[in-house]
ZADOVEX-240528 format. One line per field, with one value per residue (C-alpha): residue in three letters; y negated, x, z. Coordinates in nm, 3 decimals. Each point is the difference from the previous one (the first is absolute). Layout:
BEGIN
type <- [ala, ...];
v <- [Y, ...];
u <- [X, ...];
w <- [Z, ...];
END
This chain:
BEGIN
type <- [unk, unk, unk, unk, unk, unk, unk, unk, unk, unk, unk, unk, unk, unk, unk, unk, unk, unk, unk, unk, unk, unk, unk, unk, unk, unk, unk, unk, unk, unk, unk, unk, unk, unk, unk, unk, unk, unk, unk, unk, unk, unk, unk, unk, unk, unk, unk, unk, unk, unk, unk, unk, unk, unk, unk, unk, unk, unk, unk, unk, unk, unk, unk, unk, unk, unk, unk, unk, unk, unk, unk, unk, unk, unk, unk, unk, unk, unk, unk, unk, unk, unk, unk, unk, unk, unk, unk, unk, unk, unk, unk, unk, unk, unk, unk, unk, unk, unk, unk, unk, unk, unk, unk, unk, unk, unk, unk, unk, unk, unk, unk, unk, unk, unk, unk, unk, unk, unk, unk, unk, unk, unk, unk, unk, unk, unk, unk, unk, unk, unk, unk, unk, unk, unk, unk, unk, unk, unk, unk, unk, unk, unk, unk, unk, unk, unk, unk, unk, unk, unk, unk, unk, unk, unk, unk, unk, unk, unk, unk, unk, unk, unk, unk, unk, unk, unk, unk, unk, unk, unk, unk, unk, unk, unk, unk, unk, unk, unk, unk, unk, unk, unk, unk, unk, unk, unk, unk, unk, unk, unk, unk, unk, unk, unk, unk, unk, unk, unk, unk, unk, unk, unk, unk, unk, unk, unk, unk, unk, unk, unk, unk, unk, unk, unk, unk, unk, unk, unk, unk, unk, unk, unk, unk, unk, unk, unk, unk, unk, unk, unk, unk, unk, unk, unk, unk, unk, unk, unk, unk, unk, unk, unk, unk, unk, unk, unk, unk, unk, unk, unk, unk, unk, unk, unk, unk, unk, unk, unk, unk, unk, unk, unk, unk, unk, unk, unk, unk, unk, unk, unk, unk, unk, unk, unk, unk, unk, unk, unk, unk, unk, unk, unk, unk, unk, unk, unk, unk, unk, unk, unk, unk, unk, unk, unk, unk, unk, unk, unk, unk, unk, unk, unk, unk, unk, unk, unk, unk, unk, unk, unk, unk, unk, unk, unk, unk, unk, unk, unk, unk, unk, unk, unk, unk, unk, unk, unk, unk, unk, unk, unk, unk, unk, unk, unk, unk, unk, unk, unk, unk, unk, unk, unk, unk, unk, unk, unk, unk, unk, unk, unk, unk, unk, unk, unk, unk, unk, unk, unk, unk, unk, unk, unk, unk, unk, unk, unk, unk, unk, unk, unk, unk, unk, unk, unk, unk, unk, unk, unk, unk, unk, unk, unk, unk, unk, unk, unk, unk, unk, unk, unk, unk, unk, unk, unk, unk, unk, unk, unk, unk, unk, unk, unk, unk, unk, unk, unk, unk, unk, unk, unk, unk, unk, unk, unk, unk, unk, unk, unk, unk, unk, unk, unk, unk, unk, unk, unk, unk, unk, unk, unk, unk, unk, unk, unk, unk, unk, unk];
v <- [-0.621, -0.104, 0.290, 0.108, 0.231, 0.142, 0.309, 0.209, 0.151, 0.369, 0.284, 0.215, 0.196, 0.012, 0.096, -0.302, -0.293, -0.219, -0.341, -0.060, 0.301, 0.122, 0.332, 0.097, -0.226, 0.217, -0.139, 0.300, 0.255, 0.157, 0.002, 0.115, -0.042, -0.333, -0.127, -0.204, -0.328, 0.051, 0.068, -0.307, -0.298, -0.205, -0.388, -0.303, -0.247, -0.348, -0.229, 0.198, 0.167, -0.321, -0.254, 0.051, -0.107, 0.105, -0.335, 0.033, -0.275, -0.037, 0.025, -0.075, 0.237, 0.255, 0.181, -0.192, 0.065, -0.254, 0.239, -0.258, -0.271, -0.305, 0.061, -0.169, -0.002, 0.197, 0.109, 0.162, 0.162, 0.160, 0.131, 0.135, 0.190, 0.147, 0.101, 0.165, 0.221, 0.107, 0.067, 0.195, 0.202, 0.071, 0.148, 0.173, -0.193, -0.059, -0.284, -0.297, -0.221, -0.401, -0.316, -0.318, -0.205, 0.276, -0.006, -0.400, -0.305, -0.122, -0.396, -0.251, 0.001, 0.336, -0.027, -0.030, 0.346, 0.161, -0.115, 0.140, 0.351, 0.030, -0.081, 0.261, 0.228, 0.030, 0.065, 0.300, 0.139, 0.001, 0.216, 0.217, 0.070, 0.105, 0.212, 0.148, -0.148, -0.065, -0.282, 0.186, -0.290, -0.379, -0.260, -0.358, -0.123, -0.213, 0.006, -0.200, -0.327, -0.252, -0.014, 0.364, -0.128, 0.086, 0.326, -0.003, 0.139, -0.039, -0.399, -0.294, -0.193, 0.023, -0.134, 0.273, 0.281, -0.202, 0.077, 0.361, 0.053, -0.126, 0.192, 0.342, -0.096, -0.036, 0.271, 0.270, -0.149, 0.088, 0.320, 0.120, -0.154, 0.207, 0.296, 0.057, 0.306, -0.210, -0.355, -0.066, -0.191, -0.060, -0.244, -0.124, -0.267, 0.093, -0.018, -0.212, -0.139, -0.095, 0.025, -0.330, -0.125, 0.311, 0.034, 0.413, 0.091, -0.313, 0.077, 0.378, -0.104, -0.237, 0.276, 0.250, -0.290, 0.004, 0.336, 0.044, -0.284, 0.141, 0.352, -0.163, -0.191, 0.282, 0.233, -0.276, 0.012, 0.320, 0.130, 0.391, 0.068, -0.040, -0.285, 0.116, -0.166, 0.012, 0.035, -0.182, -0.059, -0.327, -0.186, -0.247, -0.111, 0.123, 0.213, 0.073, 0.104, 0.313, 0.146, 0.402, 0.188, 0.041, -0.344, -0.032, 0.212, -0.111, -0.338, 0.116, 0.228, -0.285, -0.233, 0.232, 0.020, 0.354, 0.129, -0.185, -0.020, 0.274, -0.029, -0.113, 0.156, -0.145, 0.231, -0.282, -0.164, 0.299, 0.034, -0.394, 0.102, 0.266, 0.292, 0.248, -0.033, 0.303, -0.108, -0.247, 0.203, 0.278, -0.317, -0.140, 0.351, 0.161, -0.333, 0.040, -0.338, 0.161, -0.228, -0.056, -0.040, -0.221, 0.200, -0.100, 0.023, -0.231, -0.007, 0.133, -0.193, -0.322, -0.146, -0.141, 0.105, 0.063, 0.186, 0.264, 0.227, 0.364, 0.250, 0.202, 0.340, 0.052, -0.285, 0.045, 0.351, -0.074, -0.258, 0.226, 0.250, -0.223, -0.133, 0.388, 0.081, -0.279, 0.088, -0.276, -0.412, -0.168, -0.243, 0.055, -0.045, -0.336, -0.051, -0.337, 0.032, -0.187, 0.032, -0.091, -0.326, 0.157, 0.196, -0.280, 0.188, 0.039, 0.456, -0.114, -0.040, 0.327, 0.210, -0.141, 0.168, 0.274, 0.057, -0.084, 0.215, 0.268, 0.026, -0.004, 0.304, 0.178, -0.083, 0.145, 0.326, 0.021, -0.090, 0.277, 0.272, -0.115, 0.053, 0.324, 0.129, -0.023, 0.029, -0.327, -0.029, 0.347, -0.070, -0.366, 0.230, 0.244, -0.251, -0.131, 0.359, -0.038, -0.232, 0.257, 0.164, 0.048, -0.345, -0.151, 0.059, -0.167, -0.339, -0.011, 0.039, -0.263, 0.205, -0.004, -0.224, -0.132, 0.198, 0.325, -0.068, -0.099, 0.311, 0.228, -0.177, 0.095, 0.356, 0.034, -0.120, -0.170, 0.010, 0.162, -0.243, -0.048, 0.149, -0.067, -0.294, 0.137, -0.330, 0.091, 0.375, -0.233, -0.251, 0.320, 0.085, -0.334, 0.059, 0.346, -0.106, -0.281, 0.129, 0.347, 0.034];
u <- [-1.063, 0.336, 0.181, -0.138, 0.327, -0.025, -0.235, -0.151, 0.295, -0.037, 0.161, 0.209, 0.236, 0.369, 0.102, -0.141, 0.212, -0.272, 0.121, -0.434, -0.053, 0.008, 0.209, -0.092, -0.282, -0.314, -0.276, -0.261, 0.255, -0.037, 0.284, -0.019, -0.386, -0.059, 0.026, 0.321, -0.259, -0.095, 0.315, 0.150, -0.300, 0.267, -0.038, 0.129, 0.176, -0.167, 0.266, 0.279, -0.138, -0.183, 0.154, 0.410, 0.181, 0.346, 0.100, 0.303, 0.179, 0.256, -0.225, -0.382, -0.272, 0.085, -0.348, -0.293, -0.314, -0.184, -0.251, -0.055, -0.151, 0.204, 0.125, -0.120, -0.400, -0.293, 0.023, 0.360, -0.183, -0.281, 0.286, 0.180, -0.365, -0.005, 0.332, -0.025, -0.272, 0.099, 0.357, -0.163, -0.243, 0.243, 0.197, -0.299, 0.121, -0.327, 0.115, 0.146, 0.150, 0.022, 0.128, -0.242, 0.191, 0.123, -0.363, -0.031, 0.250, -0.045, -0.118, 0.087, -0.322, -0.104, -0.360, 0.101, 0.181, -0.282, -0.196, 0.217, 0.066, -0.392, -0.001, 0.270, -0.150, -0.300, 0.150, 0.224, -0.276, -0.191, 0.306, -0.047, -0.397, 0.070, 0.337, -0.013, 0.376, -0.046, 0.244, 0.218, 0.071, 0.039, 0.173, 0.111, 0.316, 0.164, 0.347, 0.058, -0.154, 0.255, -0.258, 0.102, 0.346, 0.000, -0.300, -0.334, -0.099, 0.365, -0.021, 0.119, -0.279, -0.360, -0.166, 0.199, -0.092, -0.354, 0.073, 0.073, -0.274, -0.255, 0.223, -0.084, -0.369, -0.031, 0.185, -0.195, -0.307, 0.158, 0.090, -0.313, -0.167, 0.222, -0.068, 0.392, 0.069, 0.300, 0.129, 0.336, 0.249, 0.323, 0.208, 0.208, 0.149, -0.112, 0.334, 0.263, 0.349, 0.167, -0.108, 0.071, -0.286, -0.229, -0.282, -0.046, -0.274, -0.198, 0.038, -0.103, -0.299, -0.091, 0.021, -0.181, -0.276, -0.033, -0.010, -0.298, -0.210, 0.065, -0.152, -0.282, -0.117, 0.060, -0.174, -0.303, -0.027, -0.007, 0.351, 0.028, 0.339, 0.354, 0.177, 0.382, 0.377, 0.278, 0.316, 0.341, 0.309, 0.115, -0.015, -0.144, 0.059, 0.313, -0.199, -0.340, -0.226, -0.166, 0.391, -0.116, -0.294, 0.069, 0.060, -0.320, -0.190, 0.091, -0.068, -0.365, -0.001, 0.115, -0.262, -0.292, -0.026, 0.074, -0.368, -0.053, 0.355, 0.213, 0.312, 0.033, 0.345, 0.234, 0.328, 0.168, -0.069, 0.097, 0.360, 0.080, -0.075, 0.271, -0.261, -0.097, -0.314, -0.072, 0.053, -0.235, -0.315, 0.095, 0.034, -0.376, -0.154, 0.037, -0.090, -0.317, 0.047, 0.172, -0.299, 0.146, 0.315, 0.173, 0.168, 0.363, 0.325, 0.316, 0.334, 0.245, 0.266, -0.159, -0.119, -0.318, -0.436, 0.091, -0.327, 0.077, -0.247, 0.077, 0.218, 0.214, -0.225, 0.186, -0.161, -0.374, 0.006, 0.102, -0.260, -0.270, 0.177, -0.135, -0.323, -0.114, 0.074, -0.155, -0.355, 0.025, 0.011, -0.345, 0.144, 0.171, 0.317, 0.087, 0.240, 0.164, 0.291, 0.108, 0.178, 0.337, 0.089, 0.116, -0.332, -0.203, -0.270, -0.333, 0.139, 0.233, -0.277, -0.170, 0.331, -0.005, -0.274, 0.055, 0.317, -0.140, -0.319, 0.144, 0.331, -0.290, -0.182, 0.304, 0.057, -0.308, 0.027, 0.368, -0.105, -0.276, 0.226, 0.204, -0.273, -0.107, 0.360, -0.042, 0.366, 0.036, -0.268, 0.062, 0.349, -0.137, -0.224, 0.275, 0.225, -0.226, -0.134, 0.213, -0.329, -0.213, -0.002, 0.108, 0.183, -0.035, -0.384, -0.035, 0.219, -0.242, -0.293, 0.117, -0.051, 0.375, 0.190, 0.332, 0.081, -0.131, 0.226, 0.310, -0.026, -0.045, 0.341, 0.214, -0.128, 0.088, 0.320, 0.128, -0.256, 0.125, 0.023, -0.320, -0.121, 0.198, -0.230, 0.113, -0.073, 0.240, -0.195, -0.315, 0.077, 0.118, -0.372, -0.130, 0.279, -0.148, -0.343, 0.090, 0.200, -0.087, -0.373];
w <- [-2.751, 0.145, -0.077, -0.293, -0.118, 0.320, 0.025, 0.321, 0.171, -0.009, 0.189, -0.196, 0.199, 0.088, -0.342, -0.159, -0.143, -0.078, 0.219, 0.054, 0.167, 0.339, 0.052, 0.304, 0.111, -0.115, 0.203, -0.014, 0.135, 0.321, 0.280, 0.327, -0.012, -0.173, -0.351, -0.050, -0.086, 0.400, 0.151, -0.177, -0.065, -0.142, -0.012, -0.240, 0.221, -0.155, 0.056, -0.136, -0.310, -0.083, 0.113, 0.089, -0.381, 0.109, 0.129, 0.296, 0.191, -0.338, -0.253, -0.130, -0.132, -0.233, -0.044, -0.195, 0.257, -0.136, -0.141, -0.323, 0.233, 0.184, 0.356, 0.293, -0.118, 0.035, -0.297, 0.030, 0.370, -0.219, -0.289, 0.307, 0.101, -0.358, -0.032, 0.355, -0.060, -0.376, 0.161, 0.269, -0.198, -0.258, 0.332, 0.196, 0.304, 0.138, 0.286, 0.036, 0.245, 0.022, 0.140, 0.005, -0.209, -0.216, -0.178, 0.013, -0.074, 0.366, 0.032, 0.164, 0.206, 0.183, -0.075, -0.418, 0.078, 0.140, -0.270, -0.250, 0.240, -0.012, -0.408, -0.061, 0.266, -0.215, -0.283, 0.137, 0.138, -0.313, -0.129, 0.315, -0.113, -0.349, 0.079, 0.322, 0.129, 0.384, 0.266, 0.140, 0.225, 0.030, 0.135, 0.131, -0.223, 0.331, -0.075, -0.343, 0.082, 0.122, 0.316, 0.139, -0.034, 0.387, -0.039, 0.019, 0.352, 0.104, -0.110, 0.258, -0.139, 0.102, -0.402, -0.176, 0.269, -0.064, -0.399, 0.056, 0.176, -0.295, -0.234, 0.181, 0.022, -0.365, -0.116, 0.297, -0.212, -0.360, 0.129, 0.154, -0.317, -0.229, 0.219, 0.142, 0.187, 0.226, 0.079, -0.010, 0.209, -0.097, 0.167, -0.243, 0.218, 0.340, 0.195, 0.047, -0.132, 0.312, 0.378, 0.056, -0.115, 0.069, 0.304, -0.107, 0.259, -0.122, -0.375, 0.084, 0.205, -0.285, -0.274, 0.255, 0.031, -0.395, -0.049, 0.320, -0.206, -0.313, 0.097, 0.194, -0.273, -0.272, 0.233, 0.013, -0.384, -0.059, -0.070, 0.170, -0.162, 0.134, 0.091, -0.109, 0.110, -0.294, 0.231, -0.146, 0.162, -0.139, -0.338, -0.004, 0.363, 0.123, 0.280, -0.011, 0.245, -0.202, 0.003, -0.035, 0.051, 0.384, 0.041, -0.093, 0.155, 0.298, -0.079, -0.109, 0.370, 0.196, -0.139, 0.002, -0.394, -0.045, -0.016, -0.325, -0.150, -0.232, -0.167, -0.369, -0.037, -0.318, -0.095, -0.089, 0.352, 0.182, -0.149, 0.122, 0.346, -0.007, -0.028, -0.263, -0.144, 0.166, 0.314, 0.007, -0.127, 0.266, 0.267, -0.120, -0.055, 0.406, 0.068, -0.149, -0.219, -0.326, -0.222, -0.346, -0.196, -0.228, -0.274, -0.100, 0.089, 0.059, -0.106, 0.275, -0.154, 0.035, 0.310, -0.096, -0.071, -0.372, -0.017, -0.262, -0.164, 0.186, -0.224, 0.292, 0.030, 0.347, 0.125, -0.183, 0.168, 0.336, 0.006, -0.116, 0.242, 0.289, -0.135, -0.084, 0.325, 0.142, -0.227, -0.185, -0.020, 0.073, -0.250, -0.334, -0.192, -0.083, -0.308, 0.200, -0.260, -0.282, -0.306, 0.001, -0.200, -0.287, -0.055, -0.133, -0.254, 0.061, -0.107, 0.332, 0.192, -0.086, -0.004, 0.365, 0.122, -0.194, 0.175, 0.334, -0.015, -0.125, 0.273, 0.274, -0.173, -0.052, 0.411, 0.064, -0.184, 0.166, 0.358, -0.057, -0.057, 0.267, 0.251, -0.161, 0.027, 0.367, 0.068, 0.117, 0.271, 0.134, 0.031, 0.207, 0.240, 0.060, 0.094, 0.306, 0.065, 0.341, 0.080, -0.086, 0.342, 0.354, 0.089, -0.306, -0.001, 0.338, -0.145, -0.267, 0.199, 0.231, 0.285, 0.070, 0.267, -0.003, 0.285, -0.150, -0.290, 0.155, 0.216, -0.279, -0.148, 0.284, 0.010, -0.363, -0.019, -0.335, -0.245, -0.325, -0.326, -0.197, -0.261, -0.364, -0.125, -0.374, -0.213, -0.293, -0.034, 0.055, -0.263, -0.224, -0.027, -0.085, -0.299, -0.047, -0.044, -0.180, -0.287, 0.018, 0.166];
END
């Protein structure tokens, strides 16, 4: 054991002040028609919880994850694969979520990789048989390598795009091997720094290119799940071509990848792009693409991915406001959060999740009472009532012209002001339920 001072987390309710215990996060308790452990399959992020140390750009590691064996070797990867699945049974989180090279020191030479993925790969899924934890997803790391300097499918040269491509090979293999429910692409430095040096229609046709062979040759292997986009604005590249949620679904539309495509939505991401959270899970879900979500949040006062483990209720409810409504991610709930530098103890690491896992239940059983208060969506179908009939039914029918409508204008004269749109009374019951529901 890795943790031996470190026992099962258990739930014990909102009056507890035991630090290792969840206070709202009771897995076995039903809301709205589902346990809480089905709303919210919650996932371990591998590269943060295993592998981040609290090194920044002023300062080195502050976290031991060494897991008693020396970094950079196999046997530091297999410590890693024990730590992961004691830290995740000793959670119930039953999934997790990976990088390539977060579960292997990568070599020099890509075939020694693979060889080493396929090593580790084995030996993770050995921990899979004998405790039940499931992939969440997987994924390419294509961004830290001095080679994807310029991006992976956005590169200007034709041996790193060449690189990327055996990169996403492999890692479709690990996760149809390890039985992953989604891949993942996040273009970490798909974008550009200046225009002046940027063909954009021939970097978008060459990431549009990747992502066709990647889901013909997952789809040849086996893989039935979802292929998923993590939008972000910027950071690292100063403008990236994933910007929001709409930006990319229309990249997905225009490129004919929307059939086998969703939306891996991060908080954290969202906030960059000048959006709530919010925004883009409503954006993704009448899209049909809201997929999965990376759960954290951001700093508003700093203008960076700081990748925070969630605490602000507001924004855990409004999130399960829109994936309730939306019945539900065919994904999960990935913790991609870390702990901040100063939180460098293996209890850090549990009080993490803790914190995290719980401020999602507590969103759920919030976002719940929200919908079963039913003031605000009768209050949202009153307001467009005006559509429900005589004009209004025909614009929404489509069976109006432009010359029917502009005729009915100039009979009626000056339309009278809308209806009050009421948000302060509207965010007045979120308070309500909130603090007094």
């Amino acid at each position: 054991m890795l943790f031996p001072n470190i026992d099962k987390i258990q739930y014990e309710g909102p009056n507890s002040k035991n630090p290792l215990a969840f206070k709202f996060y009771n897995p076995d308790q039903v809301v709205a028609g589902k346990t809480m452990k089905e709303h919210l399959p919650f996932a371990m992020a591998w590269w943060h919880n295993l592998c981040a140390g609290g090194s920044d750009m002023f300062g080195r590691e502050t976290a031991d994850k060494s897991f008693g064996a020396e970094k950079g070797t196999m046997e530091h990867a297999k410590a890693k694969v024990d730590a992961g699945f004691e830290f995740m049974q000793k959670l119930g989180i039953e999934y997790f979520c990976f990088h390539d090279v977060d579960i292997v020191p990568e070599a020099d030479d890509i075939k020694e990789t693979n060889r080493r993925l396929d090593e580790i790969t084995d030996y993770i899924l050995e921990k899979m048989n004998q405790t039940g934890i499931k992939c969440l997803w997987g994924t390419a790391n294509m961004f830290s390598n001095p080679r994807f300097m310029n991006g992976a499918g956005s590169t200007n040269s034709a041996d790193v795009y060449c690189f990327a491509a055996a990169q996403v090979k492999k890692a479709l293999e690990l996760t149809v091997k390890l039985g992953g429910k989604g891949y993942v692409f996040w273009g970490g430095r798909e974008g550009y720094e200046t225009l002046l040096n940027t063909d954009v229609k021939f970097e978008q046709e060459n990431i549009a290119n990747l992502m066709k062979m990647a889901v013909a040759y997952g789809r040849s292997i086996g893989f039935t799940g979802d292929f998923y986009i993590e939008p972000k604005p910027k950071e690292p590249m100063k403008h990236q071509y994933d910007f929001d949620a709409a930006t990319a679904i229309g990249f997905l539309r225009y490129y004919g990848l929307d059939k086998d495509f969703k939306m891996n939505i991060e908080a954290n991401h969202a906030t960059l792009a000048g959006h709530t959270f919010q925004h883009d899970l409503r954006i993704s879900a009448i899209n049909g693409m809201l997929g999965s979500i990376d759960a954290n949040q951001g700093d508003y006062l700093l203008g960076w991915d700081t990748d925070e483990f969630p605490f602000d209720i507001y924004e855990t409810t409004m999130c399960m406001y829109e994936v309730l409504k939306a019945g539900g991610l065919t994904g999960g709930f990935n913790f991609d959060a870390k702990n901040r530098r100063p939180s460098y103890t293996v209890e850090d690491m549990f009080h993490a999740y803790i914190l995290g896992m719980d401020a999602f239940a507590l969103g759920l059983l919030k976002a719940a009472k929200i919908i079963e208060d039913g003031r605000i969506e009768e209050f949202i179908a009153e307001r467009y009532s005006s559509y429900n009939s005589g004009i209004g039914a025909k614009i929404r029918s489509g069976e109006a012209t432009l010359e029917e409508l502009a005729a009915y204008a100039e009979n009626m004269g000056a339309p009278a002001l809308p209806g009050s749109g009421r948000q302060e009374y509207l965010e007045s019951i979120v308070n309500n339920v909130l603090f007094c529901g």
